[in-house]
Structure formats: C-alpha cells, structure tokens
C-alpha positions in Angstrom: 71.1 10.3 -34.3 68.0 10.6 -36.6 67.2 7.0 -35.9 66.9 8.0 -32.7 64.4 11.1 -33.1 62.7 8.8 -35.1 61.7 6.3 -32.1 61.7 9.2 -29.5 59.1 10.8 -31.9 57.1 7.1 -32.2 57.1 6.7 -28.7 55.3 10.1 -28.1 53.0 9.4 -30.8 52.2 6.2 -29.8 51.7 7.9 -26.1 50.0 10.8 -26.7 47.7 8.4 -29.5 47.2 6.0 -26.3 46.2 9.2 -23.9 43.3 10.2 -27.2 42.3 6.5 -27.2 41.9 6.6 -23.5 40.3 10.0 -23.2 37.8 8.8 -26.6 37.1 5.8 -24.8 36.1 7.4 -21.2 34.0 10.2 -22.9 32.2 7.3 -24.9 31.5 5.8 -21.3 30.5 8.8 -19.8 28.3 9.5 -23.1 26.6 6.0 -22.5 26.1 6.0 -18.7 24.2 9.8 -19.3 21.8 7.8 -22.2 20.9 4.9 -19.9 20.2 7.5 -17.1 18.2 9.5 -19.4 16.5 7.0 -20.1 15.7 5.2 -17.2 14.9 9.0 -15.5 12.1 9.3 -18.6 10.7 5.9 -17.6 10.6 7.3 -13.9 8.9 10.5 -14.9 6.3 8.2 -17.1 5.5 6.2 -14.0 5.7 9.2 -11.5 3.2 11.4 -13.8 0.8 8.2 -14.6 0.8 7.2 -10.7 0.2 11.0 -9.7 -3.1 11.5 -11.6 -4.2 7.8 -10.9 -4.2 9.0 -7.2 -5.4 12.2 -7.5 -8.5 10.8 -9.3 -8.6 8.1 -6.4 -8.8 10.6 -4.0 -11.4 12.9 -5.7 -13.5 9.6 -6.5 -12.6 7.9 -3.1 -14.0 11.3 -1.1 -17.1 11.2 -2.8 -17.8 7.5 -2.3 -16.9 7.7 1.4 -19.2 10.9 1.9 -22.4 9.3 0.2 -21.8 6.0 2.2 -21.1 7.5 5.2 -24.4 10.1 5.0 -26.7 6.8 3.6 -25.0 4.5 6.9 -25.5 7.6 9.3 -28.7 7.9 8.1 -30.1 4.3 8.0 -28.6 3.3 11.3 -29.2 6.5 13.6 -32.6 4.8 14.9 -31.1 1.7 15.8 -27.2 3.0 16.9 -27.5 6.7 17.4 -24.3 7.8 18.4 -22.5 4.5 17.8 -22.4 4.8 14.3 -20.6 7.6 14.3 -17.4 5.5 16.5 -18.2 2.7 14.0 -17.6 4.8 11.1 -14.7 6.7 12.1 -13.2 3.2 12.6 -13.7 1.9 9.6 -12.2 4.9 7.9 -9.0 4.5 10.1 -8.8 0.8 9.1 -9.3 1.6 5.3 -7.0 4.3 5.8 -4.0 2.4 7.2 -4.6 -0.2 4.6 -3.9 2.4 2.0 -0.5 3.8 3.6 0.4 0.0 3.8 -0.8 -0.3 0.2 1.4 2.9 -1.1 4.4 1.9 0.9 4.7 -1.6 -0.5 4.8 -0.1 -3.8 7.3 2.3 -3.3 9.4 -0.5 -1.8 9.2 -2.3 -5.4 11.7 0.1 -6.7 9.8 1.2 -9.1 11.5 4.7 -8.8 14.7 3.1 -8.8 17.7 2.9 -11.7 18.7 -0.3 -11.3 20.4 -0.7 -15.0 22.0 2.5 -14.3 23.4 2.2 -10.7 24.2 -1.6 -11.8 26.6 0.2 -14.7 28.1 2.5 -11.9 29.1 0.0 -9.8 30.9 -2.1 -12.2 32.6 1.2 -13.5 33.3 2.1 -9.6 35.2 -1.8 -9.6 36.7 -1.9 -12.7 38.9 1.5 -11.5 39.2 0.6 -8.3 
C-alpha cells in the first residue's frame, strides 16, 4: 500500500513539476516576444521621430524656396509670358508635388514601420501550436 502512495505521489509531482516547466517555459516566451517587440517598437519610434522633423524642415525650407523662385520666375518672365507663367508655374508645382506623394509612398512601402523579426517570431509560435 505505501509503495503505492509512493508512485501515486511521483506521478503528481512529476505532473504538477511538468505543468511549472510548461507554464516557466511559456512565460519565458511571452517574456521574449514583449523584448523583441519593445524593441523593434523603439527602433520604429527612432525612425518615425527622425523622419517627422526631417519633413517638417523640408516643408518649412521647401515653402521658402518655392515662394522666392516663384516671385523671381513671375517676375522675370511677366514681360515676355504675362499670364502664362502663372499656368506654367502652377504646373510645375503639381508635377513636383505628385513626385513627392510618389516619393513618400515608396518609402512607406519599404516597411520601414514594419516588425518583421517580431511578426516572423509570431508566426512560428502561431505554427508550432497549431
């Protein structure tokens, strides 16, 4: 009879030591899939911050060269043109315009706002349970 406790009591040790393992082991992968998003998310805020204030200086800076162009062009070619200019102009500065969307949007399509490491790690979790 004691022999008998004696495994009954090894088999829920080694069963409730298996269920601690397991649980250990699924907090230490949650633990590590919460690091590499952290850090991937910091490297997306570094780029999002540093890409923010490059184009809001680009703006500011692009404004004021389009403005003194624009007046110096006007101003030059208004004998020759007259009102010409101005359909000239705003054409040019639809073209330039369209070739920065175009610009923007092929970056964003890069994936450099993507967490590739991270959705990589979450995928082969997702198989490895399924």
């Amino acid at each position: 009879m004691e022999r008998q406790t004696t495994r009954s009591q090894n088999a829920d040790s080694g069963l409730m030591g298996g269920v601690a393992g397991l649980i250990r082991n699924a907090f230490g992968l949650l633990m590590s899939r919460i690091e590499l998003a952290a850090l991937e998310l910091a490297e997306i805020r570094a780029n999002a911050a540093r890409l923010a204030v490059l184009f809001a200086l680009g703006v500011i800076i692009a404004w004021f060269a389009v403005a003194y162009w624009s007046a110096l062009i006007v101003y030059l070619s208004w004998p020759a043109l007259g009102w010409k200019i101005l359909l000239i102009m705003a054409l040019v500065a639809t073209a330039v315009a369209i070739g920065l969307f175009l610009y923007i949007q092929s970056l964003i399509k890069q994936g450099k706002f993507s967490m590739p490491a991270t959705m990589e790690e979450l995928r082969n979790d997702h198989d490895a349970l399924s």
